[in-house]
N, C-alpha and C positions, 0 to 999 in steps of 0.2 A: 664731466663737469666743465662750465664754462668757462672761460676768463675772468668774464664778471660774476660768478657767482663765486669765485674764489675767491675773488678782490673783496666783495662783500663778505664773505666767510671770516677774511682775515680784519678788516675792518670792525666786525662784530668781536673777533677775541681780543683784539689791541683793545677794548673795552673791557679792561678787567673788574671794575666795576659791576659793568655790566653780564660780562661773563659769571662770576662770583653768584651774582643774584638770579640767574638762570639757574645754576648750581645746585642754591637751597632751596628756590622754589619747586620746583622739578624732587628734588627729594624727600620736600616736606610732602608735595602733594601727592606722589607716589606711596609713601608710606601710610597717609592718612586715608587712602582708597583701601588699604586693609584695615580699617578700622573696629570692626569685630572680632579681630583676632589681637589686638594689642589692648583695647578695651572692651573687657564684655564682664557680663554677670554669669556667664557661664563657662565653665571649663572647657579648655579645648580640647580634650581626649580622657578618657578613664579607663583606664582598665583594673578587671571584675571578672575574676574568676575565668579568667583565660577568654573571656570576652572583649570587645571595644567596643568604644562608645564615642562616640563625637555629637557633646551638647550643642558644640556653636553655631552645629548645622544640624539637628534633629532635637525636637524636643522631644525627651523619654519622660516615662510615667515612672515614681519610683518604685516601683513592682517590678521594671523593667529594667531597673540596677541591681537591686535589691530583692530577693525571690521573696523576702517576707514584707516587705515595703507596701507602703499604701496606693491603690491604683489611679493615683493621680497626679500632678504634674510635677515633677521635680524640684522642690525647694533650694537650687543650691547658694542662696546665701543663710540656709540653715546650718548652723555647724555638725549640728547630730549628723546630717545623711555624709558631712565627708570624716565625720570622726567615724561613723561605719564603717565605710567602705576602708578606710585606711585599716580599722581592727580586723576585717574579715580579709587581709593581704592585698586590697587594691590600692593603687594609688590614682593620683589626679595630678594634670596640667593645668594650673590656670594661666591666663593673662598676665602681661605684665602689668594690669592694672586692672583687677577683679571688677571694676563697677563698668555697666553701661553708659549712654546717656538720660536716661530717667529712670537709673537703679537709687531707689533710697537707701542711703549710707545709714545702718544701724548704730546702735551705740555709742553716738558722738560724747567729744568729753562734754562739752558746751554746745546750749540751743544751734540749730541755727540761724544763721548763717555762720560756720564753725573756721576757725581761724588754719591755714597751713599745717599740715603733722607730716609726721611719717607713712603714715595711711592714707594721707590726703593730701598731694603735694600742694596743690594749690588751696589746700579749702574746700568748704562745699558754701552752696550759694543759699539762697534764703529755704528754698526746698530739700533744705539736705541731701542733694546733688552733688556728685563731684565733680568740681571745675575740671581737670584735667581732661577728663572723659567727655565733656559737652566741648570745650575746646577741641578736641578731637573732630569729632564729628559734626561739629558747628563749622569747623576748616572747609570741609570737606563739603558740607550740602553748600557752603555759600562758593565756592571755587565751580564747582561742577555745575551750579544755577550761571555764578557768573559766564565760563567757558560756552553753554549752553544758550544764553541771551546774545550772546557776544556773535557768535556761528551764524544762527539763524538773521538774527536785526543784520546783519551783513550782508550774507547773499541777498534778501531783500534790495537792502541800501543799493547794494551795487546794480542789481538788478533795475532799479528805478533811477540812477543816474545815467546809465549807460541809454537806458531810451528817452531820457532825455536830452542827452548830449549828443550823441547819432541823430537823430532825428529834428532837432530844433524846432521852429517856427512855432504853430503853436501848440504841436505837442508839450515843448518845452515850456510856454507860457502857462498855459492852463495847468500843468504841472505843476509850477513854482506858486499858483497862487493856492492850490490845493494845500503844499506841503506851510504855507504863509500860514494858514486858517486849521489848519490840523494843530501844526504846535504850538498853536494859542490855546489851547483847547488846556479844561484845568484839572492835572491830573490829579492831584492830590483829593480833588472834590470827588472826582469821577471814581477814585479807588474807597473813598468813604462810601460812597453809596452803593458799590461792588460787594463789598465787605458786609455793609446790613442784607443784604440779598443772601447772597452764598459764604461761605466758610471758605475765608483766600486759604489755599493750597499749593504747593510748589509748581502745577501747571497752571494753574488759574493763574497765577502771578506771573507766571511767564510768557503766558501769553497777551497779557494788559498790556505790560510791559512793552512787549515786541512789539504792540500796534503802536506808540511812540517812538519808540528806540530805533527803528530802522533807519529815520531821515539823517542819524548823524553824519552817514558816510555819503549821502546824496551829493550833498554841494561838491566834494572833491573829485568822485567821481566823474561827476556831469560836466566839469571842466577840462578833465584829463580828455572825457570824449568830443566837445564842443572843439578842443585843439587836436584831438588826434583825426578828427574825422575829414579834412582840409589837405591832411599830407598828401606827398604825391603817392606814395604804395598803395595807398589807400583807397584813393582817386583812379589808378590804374587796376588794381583791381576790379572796385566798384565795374569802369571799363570794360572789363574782359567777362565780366555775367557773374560773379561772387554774391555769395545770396547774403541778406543785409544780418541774419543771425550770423553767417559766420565769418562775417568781416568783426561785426561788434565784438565775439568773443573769442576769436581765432586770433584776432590782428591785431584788436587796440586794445582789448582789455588786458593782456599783458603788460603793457605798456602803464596802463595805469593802476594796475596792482602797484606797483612801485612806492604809488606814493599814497597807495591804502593800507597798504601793511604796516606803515611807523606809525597808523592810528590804532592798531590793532591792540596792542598793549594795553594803552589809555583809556579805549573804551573796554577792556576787561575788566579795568581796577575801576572805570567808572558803575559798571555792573554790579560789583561785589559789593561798593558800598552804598549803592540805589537796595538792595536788599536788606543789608544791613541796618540803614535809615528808615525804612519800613517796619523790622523787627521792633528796632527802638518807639517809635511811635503807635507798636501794636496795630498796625496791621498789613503785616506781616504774614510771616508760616504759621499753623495752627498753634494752638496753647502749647507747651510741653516738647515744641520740636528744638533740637538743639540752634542756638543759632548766636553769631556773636553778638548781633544786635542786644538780644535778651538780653545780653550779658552784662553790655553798657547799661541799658536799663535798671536789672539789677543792683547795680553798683551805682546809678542815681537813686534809687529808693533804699538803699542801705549804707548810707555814709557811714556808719560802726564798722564797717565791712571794706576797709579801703582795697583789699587785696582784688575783689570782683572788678571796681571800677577800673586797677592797673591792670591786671590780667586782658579784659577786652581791650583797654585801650592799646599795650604792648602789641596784641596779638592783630588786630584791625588796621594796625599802625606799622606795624611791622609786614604783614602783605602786600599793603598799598606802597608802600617803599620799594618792595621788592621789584613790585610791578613796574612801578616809574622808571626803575633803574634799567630793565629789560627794553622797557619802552626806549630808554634814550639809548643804547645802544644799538638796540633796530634802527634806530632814525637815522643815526653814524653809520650802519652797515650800508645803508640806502642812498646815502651824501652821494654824489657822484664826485663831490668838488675834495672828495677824502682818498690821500693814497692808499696803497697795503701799511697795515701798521700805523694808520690813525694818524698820519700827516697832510697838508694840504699839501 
């Protein structure tokens, strides 16, 4: 490890802030990539007469639990097939939170949208849903879309500053007036009429998306390279027969990671809530896909229901914090004008 990647290392921890919201981030979103095992409608193991069974990953017929059961797909939010199995000596694993994301919650005491229980930490939503469970997994597809737009709109971006900024004259020019005349362009219109065409979907949306979202990192880049490209190293190499791909990404582009990566944060939590904003305006992921936008949504169409509208807002609000805070610590790990330990 370097000197400076120390210095940067330890400038990143003196960020306890920062550090902190690494922390929970990182272990919220770990935990919520197992999300069928902590919420599902199915049990995670049975055993049956000296057999196993694992619902959460095979669906059995219950004939297939049950020798005298009916030959078709396993009811288990029917209480009969586990009062069965429990009298005939088997028992079951569930979740620690028995519903899906579009399991409908039986039995509620009141219609929905059903207020907080003990069965329902949070409520369920106007579809008698449980918050908890679509919180889950609403985390989780908007984290993994944002992480996903974020990767890709990158190497792009980078990729189209860097031959920008190597290259100048009018590559450069005709470039800038291309990326001028692109993000004028109206997305919101263009995603309405996307939308009456095809049924937006998690790659259909990401790839709309991507055809905008790449120019964010253009400008910073193409400037890192318009100055890197002038140095003497650069120049001496050029000199000695260095081919122009690998001066660009061998030489300078290092150099100008530097100051793409403190945007890397930013444009994360700008991803999560570009999706989110979408969800809310319906259109979005298809009907019925978890997702926190809904949520907010939701909790705008059901004022009686204040628990939906805090739920999304906490939990959408509480991300983007998180992210910010990572963000500004990256950007202190990256300071050069910062000692070890967060002094100038």
């Amino acid at each position: 490890m370097t000197p400076i990647t120390r210095r940067r290392l330890a400038n990143f921890r003196a960020n306890r802030r920062g550090m902190i919201s690494l922390w929970i981030f990182g272990i919220l979103f770990i935990v919520t990539l197992f999300a069928e095992v902590i919420a599902n409608d199915r049990p995670l193991f049975v055993r049956m007469e000296g057999n196993n069974f694992f619902p959460v990953l095979v669906e059995y017929a219950e004939s297939d639990i049950i020798p005298d059961g009916f030959p078709t797909a396993a009811d288990w939010q029917d209480p009969v097939l586990t009062d069965d199995i429990r009298e005939r000596g088997g028992w079951v694993i569930w979740p620690p939170i028995p519903y899906s994301h579009a399991t409908l919650v039986r039995n509620l005491p009141t219609p929905a949208p059903s207020p907080p229980s003990a069965s329902n930490w949070l409520g369920t939503d106007d579809q008698a849903r449980d918050v908890v469970a679509r919180v889950i997994y609403g985390f989780r597809i908007s984290v993994l879309f944002g992480f996903t737009l974020t990767i890709a709109a990158s190497i792009i971006g980078i990729a189209a500053g860097a031959v920008q900024g190597y290259y100048g004259g009018w590559t450069d020019l005709l470039f800038q007036r291309f990326i001028e005349i692109w993000s004028g362009m109206p997305q919101l219109f263009l995603l309405i009429i996307l939308a009456s065409v095809i049924e937006p979907s998690f790659w259909s949306l990401l790839i709309f998306l991507l055809v905008f979202s790449w120019m964010g990192l253009v400008g910073v880049v193409r400037a890192e390279f318009l100055r890197g490209r002038n140095l003497d190293y650069v120049r001496a190499a050029r000199a000695l027969g260095v081919s122009d791909g690998r001066l660009m990404f061998q030489h300078i582009l290092p150099n100008a990671m530097v100051a793409t990566l403190t945007f890397l944060p930013f444009i994360l939590s700008g991803s999560v809530t570009v999706l989110a904003s979408l969800d809310f305006l319906g259109f979005g992921l298809p009907p019925g896909s978890p997702s926190l936008g809904e949520l907010l949504q939701q909790g705008k169409n059901n004022l009686q229901a204040p628990w939906l509208a805090f739920t999304g807002f906490f939990v959408l609000g509480g991300v983007l914090t998180l992210l910010i805070f990572i963000g500004e610590a990256v950007r202190d790990a990256f300071d050069p004008r910062k000692l070890p330990g967060g002094g100038r």
